[in-house]
N, C-alpha and C positions, 0 to 999 in steps of 0.2 A: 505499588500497583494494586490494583484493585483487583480480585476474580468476580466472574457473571453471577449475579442474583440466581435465587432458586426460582424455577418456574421452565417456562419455556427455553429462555437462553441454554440452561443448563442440558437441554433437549436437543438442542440444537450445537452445542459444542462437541459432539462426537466426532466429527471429519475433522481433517487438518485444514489449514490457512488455502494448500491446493488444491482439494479435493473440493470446498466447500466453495472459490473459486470457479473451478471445470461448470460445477455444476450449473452457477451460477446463468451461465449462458452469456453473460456480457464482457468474458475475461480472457474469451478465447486468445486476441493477439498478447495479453501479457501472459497467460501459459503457454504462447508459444517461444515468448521471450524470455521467459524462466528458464525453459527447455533446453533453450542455445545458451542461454549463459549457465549453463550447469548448476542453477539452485532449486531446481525440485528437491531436491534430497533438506537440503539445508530448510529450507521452508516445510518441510516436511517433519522435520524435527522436533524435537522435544518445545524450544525456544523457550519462556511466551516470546510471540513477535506481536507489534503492533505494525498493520501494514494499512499503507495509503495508495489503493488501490485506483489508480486506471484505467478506466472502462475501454473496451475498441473504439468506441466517441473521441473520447482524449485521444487515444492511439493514431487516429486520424487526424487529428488537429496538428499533429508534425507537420514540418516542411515536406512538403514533395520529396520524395527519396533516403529521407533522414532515418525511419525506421527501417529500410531498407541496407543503409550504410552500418547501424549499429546488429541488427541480425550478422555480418558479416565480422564485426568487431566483437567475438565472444570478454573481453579484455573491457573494453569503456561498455559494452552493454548491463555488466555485471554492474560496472559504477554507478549505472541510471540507476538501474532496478533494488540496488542498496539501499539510496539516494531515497528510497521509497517506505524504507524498512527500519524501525525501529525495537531496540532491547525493552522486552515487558508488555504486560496487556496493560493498555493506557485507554478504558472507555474515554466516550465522548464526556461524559463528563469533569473529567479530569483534564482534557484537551481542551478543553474549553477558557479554563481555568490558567492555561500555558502561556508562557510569551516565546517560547520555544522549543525543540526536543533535537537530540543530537542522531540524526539516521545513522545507519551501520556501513553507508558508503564515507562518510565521515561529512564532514562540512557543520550545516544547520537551517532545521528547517523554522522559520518563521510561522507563527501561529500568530493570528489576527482576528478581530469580527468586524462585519463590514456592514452594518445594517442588520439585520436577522443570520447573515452569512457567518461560517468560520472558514478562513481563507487558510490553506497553509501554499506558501510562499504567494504564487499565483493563481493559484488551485484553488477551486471554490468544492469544500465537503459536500457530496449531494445525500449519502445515505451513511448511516455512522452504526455504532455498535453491534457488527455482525461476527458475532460469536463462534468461535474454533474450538477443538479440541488442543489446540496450541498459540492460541493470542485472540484477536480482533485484526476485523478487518474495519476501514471506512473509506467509503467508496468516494474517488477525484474527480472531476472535470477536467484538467489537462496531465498531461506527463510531467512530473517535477525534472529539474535540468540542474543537473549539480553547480553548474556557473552561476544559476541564479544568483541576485544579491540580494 
């Protein structure tokens, strides 16, 4: 795995994976799904994590009531938000370059390009290399679903 260039990144790598998140402003429903599934602390960690990030947009794209169901299921919410999370800071460059990565809820996430796009499973990456004091983030368009195939 690679660590951030010097420059700004390195500027920007002071906060954790949820702090840098919060602030964000567009992460709100998945810090509140951290929350209930008990991995602020974990995410908060040392890691590196690389995390494929969710926006409230995605969040909303569930089925009617479906986020609703797993807030209640602290047990399968954890498995989503895994499902999400990978061992190491893995920039977009090296992602790019994948045919796959194995997330920490276990399974595997497919990595694709689709035109100018990189897809991981059915997720189209909209913003990538956003730099932690403990991984990278890059930002999804839907919720990854550990059933995917």
């Amino acid at each position: 795995m690679q660590r951030e260039s010097q420059g700004t990144a390195t500027k920007v790598a002071m906060k954790s994976i949820v702090e840098t998140a919060a602030e964000a402003g567009t992460f709100k429903t998945l810090e509140k799904a951290l929350r209930a599934a008990g991995l602020v602390e974990t995410l908060e960690g040392k890691g590196p994590f690389t995390v494929f990030a969710p926006t409230d947009k995605a969040f909303s794209l569930l089925p009617k009531g479906a986020l609703d169901e797993l807030l209640k299921d602290p047990a399968q919410l954890k498995s989503v938000l895994l499902y999400h999370v990978c061992e190491g800071r893995t920039p977009a460059s090296e992602v790019i370059s994948m045919e796959s990565v194995k997330p920490l809820g276990g399974g595997e996430l497919r990595i694709r390009k689709s035109g100018t796009d990189v897809m991981i499973n059915e997720s189209r990456i909209t913003k990538t290399d956003i730099f932690c004091s403990n991984g990278v983030i890059h930002v999804i368009d839907k919720v990854l679903q550990p059933s995917e195939k």
